[in-house]
Structures are given as C-alpha cells and as structure tokens.
C-alpha positions in Angstrom: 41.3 30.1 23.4 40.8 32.3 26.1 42.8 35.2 26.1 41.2 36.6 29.4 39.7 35.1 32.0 39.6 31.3 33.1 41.2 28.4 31.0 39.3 25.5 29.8 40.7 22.0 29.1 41.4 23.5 25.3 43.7 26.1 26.5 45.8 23.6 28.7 45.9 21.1 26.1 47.4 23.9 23.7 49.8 25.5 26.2 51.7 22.4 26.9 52.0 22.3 23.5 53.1 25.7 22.5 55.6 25.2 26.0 57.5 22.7 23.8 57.1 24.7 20.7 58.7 27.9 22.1 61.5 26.1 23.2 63.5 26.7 19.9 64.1 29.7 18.3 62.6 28.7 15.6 58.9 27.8 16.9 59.5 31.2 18.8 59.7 33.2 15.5 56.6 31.6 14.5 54.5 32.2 17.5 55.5 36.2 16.4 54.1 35.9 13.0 50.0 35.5 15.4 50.3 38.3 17.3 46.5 37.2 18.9 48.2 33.8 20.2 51.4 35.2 21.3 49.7 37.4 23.7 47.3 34.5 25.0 51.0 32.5 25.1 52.5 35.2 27.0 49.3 35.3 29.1 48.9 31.6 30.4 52.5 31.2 30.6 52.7 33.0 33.7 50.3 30.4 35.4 52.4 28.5 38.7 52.1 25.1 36.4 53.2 26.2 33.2 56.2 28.8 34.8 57.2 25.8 36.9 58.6 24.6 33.5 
C-alpha cells in the first residue's frame, strides 16, 4: 500500500474495505494495534471519494 504518493487499484480496493471496517469501535481498535496501516488509513481517507462517505 502506498503510504505516500499516488494510489493504485490495491489501495482503493483496501480502503473501501477498511471504510466499513472502521465503522465500529471495534475494527477501530484494531486498526491501532498497525500503526503503519493506520497512518496510510488516516492518509487516503482524506481523499474527496472516500471523505464523501
């Protein structure tokens, strides 16, 4: 995944899974136990398609 820089088809795929993943406390606790995926979360999230929710 790309944590900087452009996305490829891989990171889209992942991020509208980790949207619905996130949306519970729960899968949100998880994501904090990979700090290296969190931050590319946290990253991409603030893409127009993804923050458009």
């Amino acid at each position: 995944m790309a944590a900087r820089g452009p996305s490829d088809a891989a990171d889209l795929h992942a991020a509208s899974i980790i949207a619905y993943f996130v949306k519970v406390a729960d899968g949100q606790k998880l994501l904090a136990a990979f700090a290296d995926i969190q931050a590319w979360w946290e990253g991409i999230a603030k893409r127009p398609s993804l923050a458009a929710g």
